[in-house]
Backbone bond lengths (Angstrom), bond angles and torsions (degrees), N, CA, C in turn:
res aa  C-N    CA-C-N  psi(-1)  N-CA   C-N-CA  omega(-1)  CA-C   N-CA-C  phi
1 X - - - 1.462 - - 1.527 109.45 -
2 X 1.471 104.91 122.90 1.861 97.74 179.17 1.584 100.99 -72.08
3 X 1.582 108.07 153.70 1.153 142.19 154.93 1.586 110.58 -48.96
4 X 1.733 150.31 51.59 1.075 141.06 -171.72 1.854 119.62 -28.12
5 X 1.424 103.82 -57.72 1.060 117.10 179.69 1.631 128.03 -53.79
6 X 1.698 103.26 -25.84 1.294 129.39 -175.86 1.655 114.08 -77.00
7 X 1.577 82.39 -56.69 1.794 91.53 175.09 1.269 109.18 -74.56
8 X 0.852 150.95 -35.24 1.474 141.98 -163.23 1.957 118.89 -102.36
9 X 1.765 97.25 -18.16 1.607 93.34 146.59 1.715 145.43 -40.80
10 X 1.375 104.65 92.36 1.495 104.41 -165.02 1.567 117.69 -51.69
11 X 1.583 96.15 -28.06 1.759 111.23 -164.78 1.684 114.46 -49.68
12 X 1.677 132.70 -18.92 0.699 116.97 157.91 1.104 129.82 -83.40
13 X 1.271 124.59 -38.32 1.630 117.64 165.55 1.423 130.46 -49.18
14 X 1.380 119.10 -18.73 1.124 142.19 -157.36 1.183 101.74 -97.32
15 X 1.196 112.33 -13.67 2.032 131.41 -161.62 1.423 99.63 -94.20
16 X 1.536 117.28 -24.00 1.448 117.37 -157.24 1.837 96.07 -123.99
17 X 1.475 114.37 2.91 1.694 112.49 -167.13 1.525 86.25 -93.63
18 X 1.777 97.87 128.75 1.311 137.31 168.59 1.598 132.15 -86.19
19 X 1.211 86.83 10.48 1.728 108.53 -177.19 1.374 123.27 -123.69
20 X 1.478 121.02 139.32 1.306 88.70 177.19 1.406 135.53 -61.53
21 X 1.802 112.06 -171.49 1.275 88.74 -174.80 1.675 88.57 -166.15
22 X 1.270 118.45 165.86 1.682 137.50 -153.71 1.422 97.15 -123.45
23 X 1.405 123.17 110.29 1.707 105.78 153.49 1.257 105.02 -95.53
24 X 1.219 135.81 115.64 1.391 117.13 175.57 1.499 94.82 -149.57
25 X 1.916 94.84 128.92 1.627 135.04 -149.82 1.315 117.61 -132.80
26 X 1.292 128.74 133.31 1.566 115.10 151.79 1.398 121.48 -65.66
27 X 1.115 113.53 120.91 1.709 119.33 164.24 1.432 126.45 -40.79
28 X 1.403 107.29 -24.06 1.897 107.53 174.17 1.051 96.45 -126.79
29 X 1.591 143.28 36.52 1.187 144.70 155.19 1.589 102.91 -25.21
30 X 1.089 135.32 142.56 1.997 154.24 -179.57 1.332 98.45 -111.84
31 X 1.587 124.83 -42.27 1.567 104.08 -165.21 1.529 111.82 -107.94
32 X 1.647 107.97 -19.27 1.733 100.73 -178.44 2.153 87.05 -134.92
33 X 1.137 102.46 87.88 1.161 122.28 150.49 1.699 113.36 10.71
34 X 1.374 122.95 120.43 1.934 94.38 171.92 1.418 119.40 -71.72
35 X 1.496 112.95 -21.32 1.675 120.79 168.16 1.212 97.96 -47.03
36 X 0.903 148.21 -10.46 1.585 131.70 -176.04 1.445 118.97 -106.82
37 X 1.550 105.04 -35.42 1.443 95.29 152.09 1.386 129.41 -92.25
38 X 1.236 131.23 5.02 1.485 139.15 130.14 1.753 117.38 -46.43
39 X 1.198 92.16 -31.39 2.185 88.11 -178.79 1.421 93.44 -83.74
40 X 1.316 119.79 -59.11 1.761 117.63 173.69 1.232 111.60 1.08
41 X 1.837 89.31 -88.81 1.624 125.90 -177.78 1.489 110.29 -29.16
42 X 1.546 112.46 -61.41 1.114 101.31 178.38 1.600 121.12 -90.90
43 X 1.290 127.32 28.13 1.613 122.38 155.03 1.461 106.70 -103.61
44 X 1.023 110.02 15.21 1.828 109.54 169.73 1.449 95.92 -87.91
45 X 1.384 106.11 141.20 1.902 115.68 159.09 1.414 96.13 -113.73
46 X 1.258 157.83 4.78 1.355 135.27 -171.56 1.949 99.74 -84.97
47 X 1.152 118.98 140.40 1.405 132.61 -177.52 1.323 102.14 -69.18
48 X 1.359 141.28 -6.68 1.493 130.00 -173.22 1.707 90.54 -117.29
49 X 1.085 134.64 95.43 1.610 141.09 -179.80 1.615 105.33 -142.99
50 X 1.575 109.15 130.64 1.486 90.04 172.15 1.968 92.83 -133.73
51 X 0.803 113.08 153.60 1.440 127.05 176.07 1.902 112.40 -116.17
52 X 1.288 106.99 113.36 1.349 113.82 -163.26 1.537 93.36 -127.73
53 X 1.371 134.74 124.83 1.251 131.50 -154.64 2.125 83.73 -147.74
54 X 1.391 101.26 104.30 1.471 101.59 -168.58 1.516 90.51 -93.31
55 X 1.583 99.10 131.35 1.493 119.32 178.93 1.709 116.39 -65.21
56 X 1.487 114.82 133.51 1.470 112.86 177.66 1.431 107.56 72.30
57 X 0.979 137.29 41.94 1.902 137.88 177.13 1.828 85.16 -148.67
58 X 1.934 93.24 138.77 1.336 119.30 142.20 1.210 111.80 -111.17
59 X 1.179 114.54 -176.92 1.495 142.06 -162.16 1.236 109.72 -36.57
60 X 1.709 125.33 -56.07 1.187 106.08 -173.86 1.675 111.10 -129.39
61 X 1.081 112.28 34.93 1.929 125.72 130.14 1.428 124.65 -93.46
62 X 1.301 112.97 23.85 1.946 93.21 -160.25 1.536 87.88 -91.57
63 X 1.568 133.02 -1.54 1.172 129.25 176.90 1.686 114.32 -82.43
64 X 1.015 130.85 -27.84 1.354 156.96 -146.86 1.751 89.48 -91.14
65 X 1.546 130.79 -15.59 1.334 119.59 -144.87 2.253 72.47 -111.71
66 X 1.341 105.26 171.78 1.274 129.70 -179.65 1.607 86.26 -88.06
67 X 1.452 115.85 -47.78 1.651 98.77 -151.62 1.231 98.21 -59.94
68 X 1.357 134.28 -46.99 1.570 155.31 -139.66 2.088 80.49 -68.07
69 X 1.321 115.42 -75.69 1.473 106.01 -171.99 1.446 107.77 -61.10
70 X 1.326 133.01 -34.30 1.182 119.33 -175.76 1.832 115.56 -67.53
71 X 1.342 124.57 -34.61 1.291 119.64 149.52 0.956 127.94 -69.59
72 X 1.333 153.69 28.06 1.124 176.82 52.10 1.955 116.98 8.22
73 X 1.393 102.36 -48.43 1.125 120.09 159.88 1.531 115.06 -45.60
74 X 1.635 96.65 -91.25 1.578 116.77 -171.96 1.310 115.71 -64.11
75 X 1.872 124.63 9.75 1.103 128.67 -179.61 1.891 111.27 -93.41
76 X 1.912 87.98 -47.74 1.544 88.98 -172.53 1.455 97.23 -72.41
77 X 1.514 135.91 -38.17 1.097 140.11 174.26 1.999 118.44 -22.86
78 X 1.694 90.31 -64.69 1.647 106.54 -176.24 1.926 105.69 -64.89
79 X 1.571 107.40 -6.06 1.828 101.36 -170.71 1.812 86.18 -119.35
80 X 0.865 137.44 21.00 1.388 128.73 -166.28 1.707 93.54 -101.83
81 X 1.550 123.63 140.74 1.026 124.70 156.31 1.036 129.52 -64.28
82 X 1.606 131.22 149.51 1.324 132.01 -140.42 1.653 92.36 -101.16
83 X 1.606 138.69 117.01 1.436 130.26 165.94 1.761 100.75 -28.25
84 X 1.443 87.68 145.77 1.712 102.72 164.18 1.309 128.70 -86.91
């Protein structure tokens, strides 16, 4: 019997991703906990990680908020290659 919880834990893969990378969450999320994208956050080792946890949004308003696109913004922004 597989381990569900085992296999489908991102935190190790996430341990070894060399790229940057976006957590970006509702803070009163109901169905995926923000502790969980707080454990994410912290099983990443790559130095370019940002954790954006938009205040007052669950699961499926956290799009509806300004912060949610504005980190979204200043995320692809900070990974975007610089014009030549």
């Amino acid at each position: 019997e597989l381990d569900e919880a085992r296999l489908f834990d991102p935190c190790p893969k996430l341990a070894r991703a060399a790229v940057p990378v976006l957590v970006l969450h509702g803070a009163r999320d109901t169905i995926i906990p923000a502790e969980e994208a707080r454990a994410t956050f912290a099983a990443l080792t790559t130095p370019r990680r940002t954790l954006v946890l938009v205040p007052g949004r669950d699961h499926n308003d956290v799009a509806h908020d300004a912060a949610y696109w504005n980190a979204l913004r200043d995320f692809a922004a900070s990974i975007a290659p610089t014009p030549t």
